[in-house]
C-alpha positions as CSV (number, residue, x, y, z in Angstrom):
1,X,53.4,87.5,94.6
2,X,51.0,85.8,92.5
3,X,49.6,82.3,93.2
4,X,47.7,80.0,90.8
5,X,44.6,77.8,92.4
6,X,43.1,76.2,89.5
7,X,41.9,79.3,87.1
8,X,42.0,81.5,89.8
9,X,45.5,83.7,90.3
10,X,45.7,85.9,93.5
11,X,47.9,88.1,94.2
12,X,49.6,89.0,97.8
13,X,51.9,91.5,98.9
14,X,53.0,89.2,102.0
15,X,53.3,85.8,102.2
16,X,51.0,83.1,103.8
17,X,50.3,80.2,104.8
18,X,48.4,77.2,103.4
19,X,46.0,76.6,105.5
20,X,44.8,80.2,105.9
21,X,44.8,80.4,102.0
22,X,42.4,76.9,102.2
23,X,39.8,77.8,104.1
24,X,38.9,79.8,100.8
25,X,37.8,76.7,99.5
26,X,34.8,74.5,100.2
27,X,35.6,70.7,100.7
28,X,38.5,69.2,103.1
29,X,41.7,69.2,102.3
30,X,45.0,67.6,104.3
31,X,47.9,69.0,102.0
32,X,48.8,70.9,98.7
33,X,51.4,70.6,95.6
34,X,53.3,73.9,95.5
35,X,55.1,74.1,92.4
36,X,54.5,70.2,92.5
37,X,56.3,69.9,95.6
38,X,54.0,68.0,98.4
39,X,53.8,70.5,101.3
40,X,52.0,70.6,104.6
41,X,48.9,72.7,105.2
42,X,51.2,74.4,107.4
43,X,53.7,75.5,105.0
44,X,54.3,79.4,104.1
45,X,54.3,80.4,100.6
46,X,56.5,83.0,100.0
47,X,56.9,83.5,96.1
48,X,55.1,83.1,92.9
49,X,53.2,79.9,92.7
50,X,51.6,77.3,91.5
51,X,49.1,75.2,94.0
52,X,46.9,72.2,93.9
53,X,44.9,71.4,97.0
54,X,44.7,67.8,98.1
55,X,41.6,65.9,99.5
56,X,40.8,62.2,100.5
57,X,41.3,61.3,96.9
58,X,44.7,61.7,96.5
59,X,47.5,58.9,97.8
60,X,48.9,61.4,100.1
61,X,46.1,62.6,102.1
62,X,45.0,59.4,103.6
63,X,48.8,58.8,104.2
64,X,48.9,62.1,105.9
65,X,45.9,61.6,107.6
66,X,47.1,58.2,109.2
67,X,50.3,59.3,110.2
68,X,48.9,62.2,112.3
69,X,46.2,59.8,113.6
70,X,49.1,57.7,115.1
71,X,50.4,60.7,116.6
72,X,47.3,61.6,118.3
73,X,47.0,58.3,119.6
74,X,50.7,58.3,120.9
75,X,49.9,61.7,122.2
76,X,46.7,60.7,124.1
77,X,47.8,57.8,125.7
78,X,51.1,59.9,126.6
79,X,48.8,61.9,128.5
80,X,47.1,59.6,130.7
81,X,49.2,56.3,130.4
82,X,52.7,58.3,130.6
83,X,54.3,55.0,131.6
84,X,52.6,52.7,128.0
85,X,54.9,53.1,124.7
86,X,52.9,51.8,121.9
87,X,53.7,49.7,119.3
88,X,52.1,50.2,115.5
89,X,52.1,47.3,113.5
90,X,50.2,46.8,109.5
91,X,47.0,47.4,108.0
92,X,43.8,45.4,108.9
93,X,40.4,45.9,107.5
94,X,42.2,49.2,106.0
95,X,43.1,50.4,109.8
96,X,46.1,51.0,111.7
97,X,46.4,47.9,114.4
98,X,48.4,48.9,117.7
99,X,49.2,47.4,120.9
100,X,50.9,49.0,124.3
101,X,54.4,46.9,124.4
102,X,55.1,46.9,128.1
103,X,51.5,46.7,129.1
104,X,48.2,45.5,128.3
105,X,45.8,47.8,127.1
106,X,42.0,46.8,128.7
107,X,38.9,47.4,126.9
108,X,38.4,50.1,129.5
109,X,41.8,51.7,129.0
110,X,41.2,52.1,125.7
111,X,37.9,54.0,126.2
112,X,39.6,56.5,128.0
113,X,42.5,57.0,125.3
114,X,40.1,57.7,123.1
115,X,37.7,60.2,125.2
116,X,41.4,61.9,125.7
117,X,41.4,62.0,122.1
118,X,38.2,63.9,121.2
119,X,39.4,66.2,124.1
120,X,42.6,66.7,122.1
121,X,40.9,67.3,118.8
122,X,37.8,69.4,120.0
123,X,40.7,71.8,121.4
124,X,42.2,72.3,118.0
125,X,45.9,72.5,119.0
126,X,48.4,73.5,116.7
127,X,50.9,70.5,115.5
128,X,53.9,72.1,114.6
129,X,57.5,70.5,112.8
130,X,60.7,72.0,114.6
131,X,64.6,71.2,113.1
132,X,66.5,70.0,115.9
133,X,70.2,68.8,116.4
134,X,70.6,64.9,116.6
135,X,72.0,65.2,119.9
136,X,68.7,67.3,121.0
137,X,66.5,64.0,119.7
138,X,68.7,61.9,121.1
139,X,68.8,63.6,124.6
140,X,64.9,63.9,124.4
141,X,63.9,60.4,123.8
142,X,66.7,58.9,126.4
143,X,64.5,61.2,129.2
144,X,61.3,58.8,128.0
145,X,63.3,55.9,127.6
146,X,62.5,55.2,123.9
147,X,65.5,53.1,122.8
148,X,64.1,52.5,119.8
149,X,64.0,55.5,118.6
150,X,67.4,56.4,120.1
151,X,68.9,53.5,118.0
152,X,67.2,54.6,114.6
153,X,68.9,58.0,115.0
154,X,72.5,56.4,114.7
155,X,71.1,55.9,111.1
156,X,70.5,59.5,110.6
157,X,73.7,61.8,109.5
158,X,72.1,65.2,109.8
159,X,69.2,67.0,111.9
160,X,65.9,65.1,112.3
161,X,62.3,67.1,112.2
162,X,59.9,67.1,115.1
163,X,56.5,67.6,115.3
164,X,55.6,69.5,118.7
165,X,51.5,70.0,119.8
166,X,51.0,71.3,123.7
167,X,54.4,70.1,125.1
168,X,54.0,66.8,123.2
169,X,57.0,65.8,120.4
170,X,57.5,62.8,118.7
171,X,58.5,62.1,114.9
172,X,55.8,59.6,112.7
173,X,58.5,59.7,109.4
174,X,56.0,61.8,107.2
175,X,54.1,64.8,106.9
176,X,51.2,65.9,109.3
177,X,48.3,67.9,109.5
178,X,48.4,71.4,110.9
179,X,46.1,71.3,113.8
180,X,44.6,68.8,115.8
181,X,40.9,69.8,114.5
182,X,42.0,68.1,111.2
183,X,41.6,64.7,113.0
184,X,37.8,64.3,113.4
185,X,37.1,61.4,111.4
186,X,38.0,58.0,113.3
187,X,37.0,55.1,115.0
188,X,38.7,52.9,117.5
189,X,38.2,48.9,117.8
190,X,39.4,46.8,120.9
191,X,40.9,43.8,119.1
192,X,42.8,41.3,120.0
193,X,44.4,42.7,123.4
194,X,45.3,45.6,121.0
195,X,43.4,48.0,119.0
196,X,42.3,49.2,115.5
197,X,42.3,53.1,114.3
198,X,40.5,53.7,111.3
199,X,40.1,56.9,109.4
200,X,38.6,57.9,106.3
201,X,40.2,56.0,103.1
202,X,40.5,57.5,99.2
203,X,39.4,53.8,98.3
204,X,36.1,54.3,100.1
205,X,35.8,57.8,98.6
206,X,36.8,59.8,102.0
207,X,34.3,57.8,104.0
208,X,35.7,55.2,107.3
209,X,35.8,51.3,106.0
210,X,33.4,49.6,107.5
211,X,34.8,47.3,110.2
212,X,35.2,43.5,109.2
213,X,37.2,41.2,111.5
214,X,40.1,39.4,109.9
215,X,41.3,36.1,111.9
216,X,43.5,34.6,109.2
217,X,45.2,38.0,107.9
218,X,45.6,38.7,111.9
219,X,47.3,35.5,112.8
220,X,49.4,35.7,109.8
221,X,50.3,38.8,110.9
222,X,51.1,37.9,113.9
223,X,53.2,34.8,113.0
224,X,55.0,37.3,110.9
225,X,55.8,39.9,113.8
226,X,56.8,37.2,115.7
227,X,59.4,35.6,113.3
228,X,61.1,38.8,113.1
229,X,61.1,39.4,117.1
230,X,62.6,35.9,117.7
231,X,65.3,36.2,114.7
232,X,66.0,39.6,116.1
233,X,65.0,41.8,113.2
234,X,61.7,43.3,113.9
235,X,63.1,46.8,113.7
236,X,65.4,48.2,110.8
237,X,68.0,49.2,113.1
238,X,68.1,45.2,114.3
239,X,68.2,44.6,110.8
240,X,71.6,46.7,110.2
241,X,73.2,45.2,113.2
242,X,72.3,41.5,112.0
243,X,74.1,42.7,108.8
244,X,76.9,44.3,110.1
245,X,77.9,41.4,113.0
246,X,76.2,38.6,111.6
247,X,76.8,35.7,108.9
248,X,74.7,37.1,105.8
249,X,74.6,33.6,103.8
250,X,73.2,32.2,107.3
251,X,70.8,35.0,107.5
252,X,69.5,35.0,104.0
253,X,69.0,31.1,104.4
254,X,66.8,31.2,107.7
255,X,64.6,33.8,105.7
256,X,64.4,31.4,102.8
257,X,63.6,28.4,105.1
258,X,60.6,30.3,105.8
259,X,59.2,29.8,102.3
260,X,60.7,26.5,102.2
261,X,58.7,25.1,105.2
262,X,55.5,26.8,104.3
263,X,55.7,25.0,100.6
264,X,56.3,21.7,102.9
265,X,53.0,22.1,104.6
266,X,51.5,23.1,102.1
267,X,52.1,20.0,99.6
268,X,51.5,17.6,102.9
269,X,47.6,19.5,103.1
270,X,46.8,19.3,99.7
271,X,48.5,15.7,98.9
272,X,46.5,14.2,102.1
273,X,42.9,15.5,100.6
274,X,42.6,13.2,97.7
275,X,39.5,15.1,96.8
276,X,41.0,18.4,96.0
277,X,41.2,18.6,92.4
278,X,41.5,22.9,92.0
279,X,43.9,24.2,93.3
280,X,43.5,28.5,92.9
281,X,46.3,30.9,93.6
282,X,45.8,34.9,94.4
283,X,47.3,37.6,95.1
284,X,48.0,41.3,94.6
285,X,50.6,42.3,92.4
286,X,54.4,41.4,93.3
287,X,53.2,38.6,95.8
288,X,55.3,36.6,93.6
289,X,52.7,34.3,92.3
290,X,54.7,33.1,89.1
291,X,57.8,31.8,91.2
292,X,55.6,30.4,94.3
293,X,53.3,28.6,91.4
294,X,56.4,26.9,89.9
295,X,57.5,25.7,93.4
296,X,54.3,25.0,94.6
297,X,54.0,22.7,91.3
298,X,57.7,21.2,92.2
299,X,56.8,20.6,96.2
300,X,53.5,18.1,95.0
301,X,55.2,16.3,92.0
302,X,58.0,15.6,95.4
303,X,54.5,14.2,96.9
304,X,53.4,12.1,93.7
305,X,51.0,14.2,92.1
306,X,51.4,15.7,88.5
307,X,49.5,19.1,88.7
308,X,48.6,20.7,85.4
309,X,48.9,24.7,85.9
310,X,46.2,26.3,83.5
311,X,46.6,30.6,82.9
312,X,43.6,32.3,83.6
313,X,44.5,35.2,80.9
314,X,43.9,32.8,78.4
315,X,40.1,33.0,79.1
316,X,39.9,36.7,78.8
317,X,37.3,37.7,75.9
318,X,37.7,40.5,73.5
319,X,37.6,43.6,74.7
320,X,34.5,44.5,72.8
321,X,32.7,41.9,75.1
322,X,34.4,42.9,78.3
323,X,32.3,45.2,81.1
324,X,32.6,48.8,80.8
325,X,34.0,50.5,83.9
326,X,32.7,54.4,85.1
327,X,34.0,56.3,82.5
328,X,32.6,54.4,79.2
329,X,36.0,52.0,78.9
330,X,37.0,48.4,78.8
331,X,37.3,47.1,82.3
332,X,39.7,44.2,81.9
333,X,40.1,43.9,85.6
334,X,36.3,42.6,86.1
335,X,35.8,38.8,86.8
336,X,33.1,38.9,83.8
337,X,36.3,40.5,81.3
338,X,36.5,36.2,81.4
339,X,35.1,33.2,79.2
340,X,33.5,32.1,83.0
341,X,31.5,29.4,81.4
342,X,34.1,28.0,79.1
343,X,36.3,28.1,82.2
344,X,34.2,26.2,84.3
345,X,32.8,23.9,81.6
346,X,36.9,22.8,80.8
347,X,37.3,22.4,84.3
348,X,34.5,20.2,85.1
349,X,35.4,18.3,82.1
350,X,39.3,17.5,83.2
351,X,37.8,16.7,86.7
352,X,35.5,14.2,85.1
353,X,38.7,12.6,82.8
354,X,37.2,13.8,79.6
355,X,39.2,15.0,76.6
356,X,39.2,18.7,76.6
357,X,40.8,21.1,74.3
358,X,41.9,24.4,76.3
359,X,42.1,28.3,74.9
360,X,45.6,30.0,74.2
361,X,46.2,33.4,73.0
362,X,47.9,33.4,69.4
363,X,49.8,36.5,69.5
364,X,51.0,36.0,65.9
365,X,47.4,36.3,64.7
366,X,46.5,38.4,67.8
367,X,43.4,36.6,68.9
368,X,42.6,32.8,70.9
369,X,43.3,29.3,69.4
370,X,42.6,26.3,70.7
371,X,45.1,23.3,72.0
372,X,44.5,19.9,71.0
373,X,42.6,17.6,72.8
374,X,43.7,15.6,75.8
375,X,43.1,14.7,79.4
376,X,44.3,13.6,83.0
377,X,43.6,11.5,85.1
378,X,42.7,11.8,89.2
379,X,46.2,12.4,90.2
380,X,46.4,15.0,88.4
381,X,45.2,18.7,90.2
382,X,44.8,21.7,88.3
383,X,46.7,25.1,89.6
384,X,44.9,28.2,88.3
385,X,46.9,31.7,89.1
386,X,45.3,35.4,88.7
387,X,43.2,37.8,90.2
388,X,40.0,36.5,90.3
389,X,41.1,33.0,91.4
390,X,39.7,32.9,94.7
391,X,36.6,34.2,93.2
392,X,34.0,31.6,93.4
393,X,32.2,33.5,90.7
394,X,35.0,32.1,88.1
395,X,34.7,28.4,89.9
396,X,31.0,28.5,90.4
397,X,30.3,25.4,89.3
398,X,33.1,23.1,90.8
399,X,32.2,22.0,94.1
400,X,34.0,23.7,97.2
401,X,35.4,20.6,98.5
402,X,37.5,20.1,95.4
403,X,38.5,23.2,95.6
404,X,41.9,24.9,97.4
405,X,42.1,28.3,97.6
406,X,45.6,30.3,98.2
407,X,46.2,33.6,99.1
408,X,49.7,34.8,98.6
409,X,50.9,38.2,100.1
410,X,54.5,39.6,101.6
411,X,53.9,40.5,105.4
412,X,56.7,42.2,106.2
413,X,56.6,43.5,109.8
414,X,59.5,45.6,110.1
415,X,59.0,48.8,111.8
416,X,61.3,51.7,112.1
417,X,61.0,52.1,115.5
418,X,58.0,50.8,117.6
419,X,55.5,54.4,116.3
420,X,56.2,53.7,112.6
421,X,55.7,50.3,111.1
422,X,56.7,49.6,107.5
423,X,54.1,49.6,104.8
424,X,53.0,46.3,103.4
425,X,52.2,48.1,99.8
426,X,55.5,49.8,99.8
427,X,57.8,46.6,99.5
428,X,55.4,45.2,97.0
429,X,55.5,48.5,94.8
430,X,59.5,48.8,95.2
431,X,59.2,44.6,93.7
432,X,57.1,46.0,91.1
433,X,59.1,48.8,89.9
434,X,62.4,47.0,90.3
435,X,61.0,44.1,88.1
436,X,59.3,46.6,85.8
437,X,62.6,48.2,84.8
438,X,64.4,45.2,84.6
439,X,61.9,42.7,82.5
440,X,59.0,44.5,81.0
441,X,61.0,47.7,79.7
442,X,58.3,50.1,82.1
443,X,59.9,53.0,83.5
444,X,59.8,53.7,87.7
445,X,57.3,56.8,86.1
446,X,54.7,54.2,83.9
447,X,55.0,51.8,88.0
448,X,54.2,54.3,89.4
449,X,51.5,55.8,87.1
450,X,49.8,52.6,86.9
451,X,50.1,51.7,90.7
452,X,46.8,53.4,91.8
453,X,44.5,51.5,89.3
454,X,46.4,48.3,90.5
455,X,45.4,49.3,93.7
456,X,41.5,50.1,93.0
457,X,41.5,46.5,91.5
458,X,43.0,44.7,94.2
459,X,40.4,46.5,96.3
460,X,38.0,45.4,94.7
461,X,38.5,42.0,93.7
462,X,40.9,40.4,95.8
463,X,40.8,41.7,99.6
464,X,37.4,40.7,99.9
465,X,38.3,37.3,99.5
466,X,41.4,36.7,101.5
467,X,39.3,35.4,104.9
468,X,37.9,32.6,102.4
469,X,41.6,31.1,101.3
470,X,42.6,27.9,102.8
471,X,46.1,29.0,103.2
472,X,47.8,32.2,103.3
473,X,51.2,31.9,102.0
474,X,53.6,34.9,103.6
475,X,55.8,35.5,100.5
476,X,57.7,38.3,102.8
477,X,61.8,37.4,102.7
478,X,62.8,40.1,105.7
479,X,66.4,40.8,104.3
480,X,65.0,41.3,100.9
481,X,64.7,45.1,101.8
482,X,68.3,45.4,101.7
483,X,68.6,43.4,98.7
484,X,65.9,45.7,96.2
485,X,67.6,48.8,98.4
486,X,70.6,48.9,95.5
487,X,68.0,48.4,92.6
488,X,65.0,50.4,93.2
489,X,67.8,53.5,94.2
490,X,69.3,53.3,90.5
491,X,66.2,53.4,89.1
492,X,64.0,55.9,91.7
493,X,67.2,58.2,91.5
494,X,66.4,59.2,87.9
495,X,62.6,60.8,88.4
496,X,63.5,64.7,88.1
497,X,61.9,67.5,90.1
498,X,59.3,67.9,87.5
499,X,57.6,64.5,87.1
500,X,54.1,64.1,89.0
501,X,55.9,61.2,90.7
502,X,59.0,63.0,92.3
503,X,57.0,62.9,95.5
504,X,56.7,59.4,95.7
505,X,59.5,58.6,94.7
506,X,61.6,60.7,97.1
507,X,60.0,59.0,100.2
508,X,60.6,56.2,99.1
509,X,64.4,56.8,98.6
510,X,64.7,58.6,101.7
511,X,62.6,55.5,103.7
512,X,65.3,53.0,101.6
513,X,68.3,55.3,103.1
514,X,67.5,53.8,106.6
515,X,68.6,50.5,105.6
516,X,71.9,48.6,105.3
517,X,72.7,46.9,101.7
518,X,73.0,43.2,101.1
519,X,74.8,42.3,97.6
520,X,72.3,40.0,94.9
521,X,74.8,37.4,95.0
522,X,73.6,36.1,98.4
523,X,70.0,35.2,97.0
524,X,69.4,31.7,96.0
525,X,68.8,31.0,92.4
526,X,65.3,29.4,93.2
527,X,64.6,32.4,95.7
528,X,60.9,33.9,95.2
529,X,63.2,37.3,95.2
530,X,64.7,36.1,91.9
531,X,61.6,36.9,90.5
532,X,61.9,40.5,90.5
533,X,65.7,41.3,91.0
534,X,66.5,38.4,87.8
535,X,69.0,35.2,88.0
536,X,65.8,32.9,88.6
537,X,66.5,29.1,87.9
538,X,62.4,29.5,86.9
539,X,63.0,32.2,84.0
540,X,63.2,29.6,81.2
């Protein structure tokens, strides 16, 4: 058989495995594309093929690499705290944050997980995937007691993999690395009666983030997890029940009562600070800024205040004045791609009552026009929405204490059973490429070839700025998973074998499978939902 690796064809007379074929090549790699298929390092090619080696810098190697680092972790503690199932729950300061459910986990505890760890790794032990029988699983994780798991499995209709490594099993829902060696790179944090893993990241160019505490994004976090434990829906098998026993319309409307209640505090903090005169809104994409904008705007006019909302994109300068990113071209995503001192002078001006005259875009003529002049008066804040909004570079010369700053984000915290917790960036990219189809005529292909920049830029210029906001609005609605389940299927369903984004798109229909449908017609007509699924009251 012959196998192409970049220029190079070899050619075999038996077939091999991956990761005996890798060590040909200098550099680390976690997986491969074989005939663009993702495969594990563990994978035996056994015909003509095509193969692509994959290193931190690819998507799928850090999410390799952190679903094998829960397993470790699982596996460690199985070893010395037999007794401790742990619980997995969403990214902080680009780590995995965990905590024992039926036990506190001391400082000291933890210390010895993680010596346990190293001991694990410095052995090098084989991590193998087994096809077993439903019943076998089933049978398996009753002996440990793991209910959780037991109950996802009813959701299964067919054999479930396993990954086996010196007696241990378990199942982390993705692919893993081959050996136990792969796992060098990580540190461990005490936090919060809990604990942080981190491992090397693609957005840090392979290297581990450096540690940064998060209070706010914790405790909103937190309140999240809670929510869904007390409603009853913290796992998606919970989730399924609520929809097959329960009263949908009532469960659709505690989940919008959510929003509803934050928008209520909200308005109360901002009209009881008669100072506050800016009030800046940011997010990363499909938070659901536009709809939460237009209701934040209805909640304070319900107050007595008549805010003016001002686009940023109106400030943007021409692209032949805008920075120049790495490779030579426009960057449009940097804060100085902006007008920052016509923005701040116009502010300053409308805060001070004077008669300003704002930029718009004039897509007739294709280039900025200027409104007529006019002003308001004290009552009167001004909501700002984009990127760089909580970016006191853009504000830098309006005081802080006029100032309100708003970070808006979905925190989901589902998990699939208590190992695997549901990605934050996955429900925001299934919003995106639901809405994408359906509004902007962009294909689930162009999403998804566009997603990684997004990402890069709301790395770089919003995350660092969340632990300054004011607020943190959780846009998450926790049955909208089962809503976007029916939309983002019709349109994932459609990428073919061949596209570069077949792999991404097929874990994500396979993750969607898990859940139970709920039909569009149970989502209010002022629901932040309607934003990307369409039949918003806000769309004209």
């Amino acid at each position: 058989m012959k196998l192409t690796i970049g220029n190079e064809v070899l050619e075999f007379d038996n077939p091999v495995y991956l990761k005996d074929l890798v060590k040909k090549y200098p550099g680390t790699y976690y997986a491969a594309l074989v005939n663009n298929r993702l495969r594990e390092l563990s994978y035996r090619v056994s015909a003509n093929s095509k193969i692509e080696f994959l290193d931190y810098s690819f998507y799928d190697s850090t999410r390799i690499y952190a679903t094998s680092m829960r397993f470790l972790f699982c596996m460690a503690t199985f070893r010395i705290y037999p007794d401790i199932q742990i619980k997995f729950s969403n990214s902080i300061s680009m780590g995995i944050y965990g905590r024992a459910v039926n036990k506190k986990i001391t400082s000291e505890m933890l210390d010895n997980i993680i010596k346990e760890m190293d001991n694990i790794i410095s052995q090098d032990l084989d991590i193998t995937r087994k096809q077993i029988s439903l019943d076998e699983a089933e049978e398996y994780y009753s002996s440990l007691g793991y209910q959780d798991k037991i109950e996802t499995l009813k959701y299964r209709h067919q054999n479930v993999n396993i990954y086996k490594c010196d007696g241990y099993k378990s199942y982390m829902y993705g692919y893993m690395v081959p050996s136990t060696g792969y796992l060098k790179e990580f540190e461990v944090h005490y936090l919060n009666t809990g604990f942080l893993v981190q491992y090397p990241r693609r957005e840090e160019k392979g290297e581990i983030p450096e540690f940064s505490d998060s209070p706010k994004f914790f405790n909103v976090l937190s309140k999240s997890e809670n929510w869904a434990v007390d409603l009853g829906v913290d796992m998606i098998y919970k989730m399924n029940h609520c929809i097959e026993n329960c009263d949908i319309q009532e469960f659709v409307k505690k989940c919008e009562n959510r929003h509803d209640e934050q928008l209520e505090e909200l308005s109360n903090i901002i009209s009881s600070h008669h100072n506050i005169r800016l009030i800046a809104i940011a997010g990363p994409s499909s938070s659901g800024k536009t709809t939460f904008s237009k209701r934040l705007d209805l909640a304070l006019r319900d107050k007595g205040l008549s805010p003016l909302m001002i686009s940023i994109d109106n400030y943007y300068l021409p692209v032949n004045q805008a920075p120049v990113d790495e490779f030579g071209k426009p960057d449009l995503e940097h804060v100085e791609s902006l007008d920052i001192e016509l923005f701040n002078q116009n502010i300053k001006d409308l805060i001070a009552g004077k008669e300003v005259m704002l930029p718009y875009y004039d897509f007739l003529v294709k280039k900025r026009k200027m409104t007529d002049t006019f002003s308001i008066d004290e009552k009167t804040p001004i909501i700002i929405e984009g990127i760089h909004a909580l970016n006191d570079i853009l504000s830098k010369s309006i005081p802080n204490d006029k100032k309100f700053k708003i970070y808006i984000s979905p925190f989901t915290q589902i998990n699939i059973d208590y190992n695997n917790p549901i990605n934050l960036t996955d429900l925001r990219l299934l919003r995106r490429i639901v809405r994408d189809l359906q509004f902007r005529n962009t294909t689930p292909e162009e999403t998804l070839d566009m997603w990684p920049s997004v990402r890069r830029g709301e790395y770089r210029w919003i995350y660092p700025h969340i632990e300054n906001a004011d607020y943190i609005f959780n846009s998450e609605l926790t049955y909208e998973f089962a809503v976007l389940k029916v939309f983002a299927e019709n349109a994932l369903k459609h990428i073919e074998k061949g596209s570069q984004h077949f792999i991404q798109a097929n874990r994500l229909l396979k993750f969607l499978k898990y859940f139970n449908s709920i039909d569009a017609s149970y989502v209010p007509i002022n629901s932040l939902l309607r934003e990307f699924i369409g039949g918003s009251i806000f769309e004209h």
